[in-house]
N, C-alpha and C positions, 0 to 999 in steps of 0.2 A: 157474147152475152147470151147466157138461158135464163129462160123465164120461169119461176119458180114459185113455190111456197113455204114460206116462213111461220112453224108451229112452235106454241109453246105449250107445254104440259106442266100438271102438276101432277103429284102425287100423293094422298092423303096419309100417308106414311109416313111421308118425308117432308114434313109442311119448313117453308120457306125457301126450298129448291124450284128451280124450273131448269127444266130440259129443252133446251131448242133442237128443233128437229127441221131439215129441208125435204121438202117433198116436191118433185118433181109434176105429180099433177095434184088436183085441188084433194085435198083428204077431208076424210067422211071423221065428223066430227062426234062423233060414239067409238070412234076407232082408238082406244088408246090403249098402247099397248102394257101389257104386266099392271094392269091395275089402274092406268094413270091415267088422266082427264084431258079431254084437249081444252084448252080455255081461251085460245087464241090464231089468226090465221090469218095474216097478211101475206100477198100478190106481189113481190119484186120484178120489174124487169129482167133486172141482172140480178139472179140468186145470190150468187158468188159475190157478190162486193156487200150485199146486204148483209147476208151470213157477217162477213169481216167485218163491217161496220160496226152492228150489233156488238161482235167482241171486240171490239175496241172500247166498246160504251160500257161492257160490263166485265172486262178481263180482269179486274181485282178481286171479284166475285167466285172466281172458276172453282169447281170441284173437282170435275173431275173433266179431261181433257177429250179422250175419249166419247166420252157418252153425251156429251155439251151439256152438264149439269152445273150451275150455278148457283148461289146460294146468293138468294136476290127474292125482294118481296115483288111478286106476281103485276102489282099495280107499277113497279118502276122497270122494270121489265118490256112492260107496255109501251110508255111512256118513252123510252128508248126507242124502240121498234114507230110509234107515229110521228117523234121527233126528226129520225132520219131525213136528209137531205135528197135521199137518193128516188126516185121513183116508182113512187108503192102506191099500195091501196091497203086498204083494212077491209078483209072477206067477211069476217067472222071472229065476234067476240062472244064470247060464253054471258048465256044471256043472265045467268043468276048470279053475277057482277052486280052489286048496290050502284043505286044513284050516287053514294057518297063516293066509294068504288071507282067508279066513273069521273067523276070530278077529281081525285086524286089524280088522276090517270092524265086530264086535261090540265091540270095543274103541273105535274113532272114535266111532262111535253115541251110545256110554256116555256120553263127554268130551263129545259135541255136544249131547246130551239134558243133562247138568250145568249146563252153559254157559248152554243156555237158558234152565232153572229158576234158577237166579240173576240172572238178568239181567232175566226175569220177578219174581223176589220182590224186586229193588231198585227195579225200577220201582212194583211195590204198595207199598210203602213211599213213596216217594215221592209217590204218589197221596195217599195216606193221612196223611201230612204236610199235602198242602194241604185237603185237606180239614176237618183241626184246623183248620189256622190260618184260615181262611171263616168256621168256625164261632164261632173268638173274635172275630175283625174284627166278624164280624156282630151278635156278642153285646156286643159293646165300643161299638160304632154305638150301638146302642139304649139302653144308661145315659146 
C-alpha cells in the first residue's frame, strides 16, 4: 500500500472533462499543468485501489485512457471520490465551488454511498444463500 494523492483538474477549454491525476506528494494547488485548474485533492491510504476505484465509478465516462480524461461533470466526479469506501481524507477543494456546488456534491455522495450499501447487502445475501445451501448439500450427502 502507498499513500498518495488524488487530483482532479479542469480545464476551461475543455469544459465537462476532468483529468484525475496521482500525485505522490501533496501538490501545490496553482500547479496546473497546460492551462488547467486543480479543483480538488483528496489523501488515500492506498493510492493504487483509490485510483481503481474511482474508475470503476466512472469508466463509462472515459476519454481518454492515457491521460485519465473523463467526460464527467466536476461535481459527480467529487461526489465519487468522498463516496468511496476506502480510506481517504478531502485535502483540498477549490474554494470558488458555490454553496449550491457543494450541496450537489453532498447530495451525489449520499446516492453513491446508497447505491453501494445495497449493492453490498445484496451481495451478503447472496453469499449467505450459498452458504445454506452447502450446508444442506452437505448435511444431505451424509444421510
Amino acid at each position: 500500500m502507498k499513500t498518495g494523492y488524488l487530483t482532479l483538474e479542469t480545464h476551461p477549454e475543455h469544459q465537462g472533462m476532468v483529468r484525475v491525476l496521482v500525485k505522490d506528494e501533496l501538490p501545490n494547488t496553482q500547479d496546473g499543468s497546460y492551462g488547467s485548474h486543480v479543483r480538488y485533492i483528496a489523501r488515500f491510504n492506498d493510492i493504487e485501489a483509490g485510483q481503481m476505484h474511482l474508475h470503476n465509478m466512472m469508466h463509462n465516462h472515459m476519454v481518454d485512457l492515457d491521460n485519465h480524461i473523463y467526460r464527467i461533470d466536476l461535481n459527480r466526479a467529487i461526489a465519487a471520490i468522498e463516496a468511496d469506501d476506502l480510506n481517504h481524507a478531502r485535502v483540498w477543494i477549490d474554494p470558488s465551488l458555490s454553496e449550491g456546488d457543494r450541496s450537489l456534491i453532498d447530495q451525489q455522495a449520499s446516492k453513491f454511498k446508497l447505491r453501494h450499501k445495497r449493492w453490498n447487502t445484496f451481495w451478503l445475501f447472496v453469499g449467505g444463500f450459498f452458504i445454506v445451501l452447502f450446508f444442506i448439500m452437505s448435511t444431505i450427502g451424509h444421510i
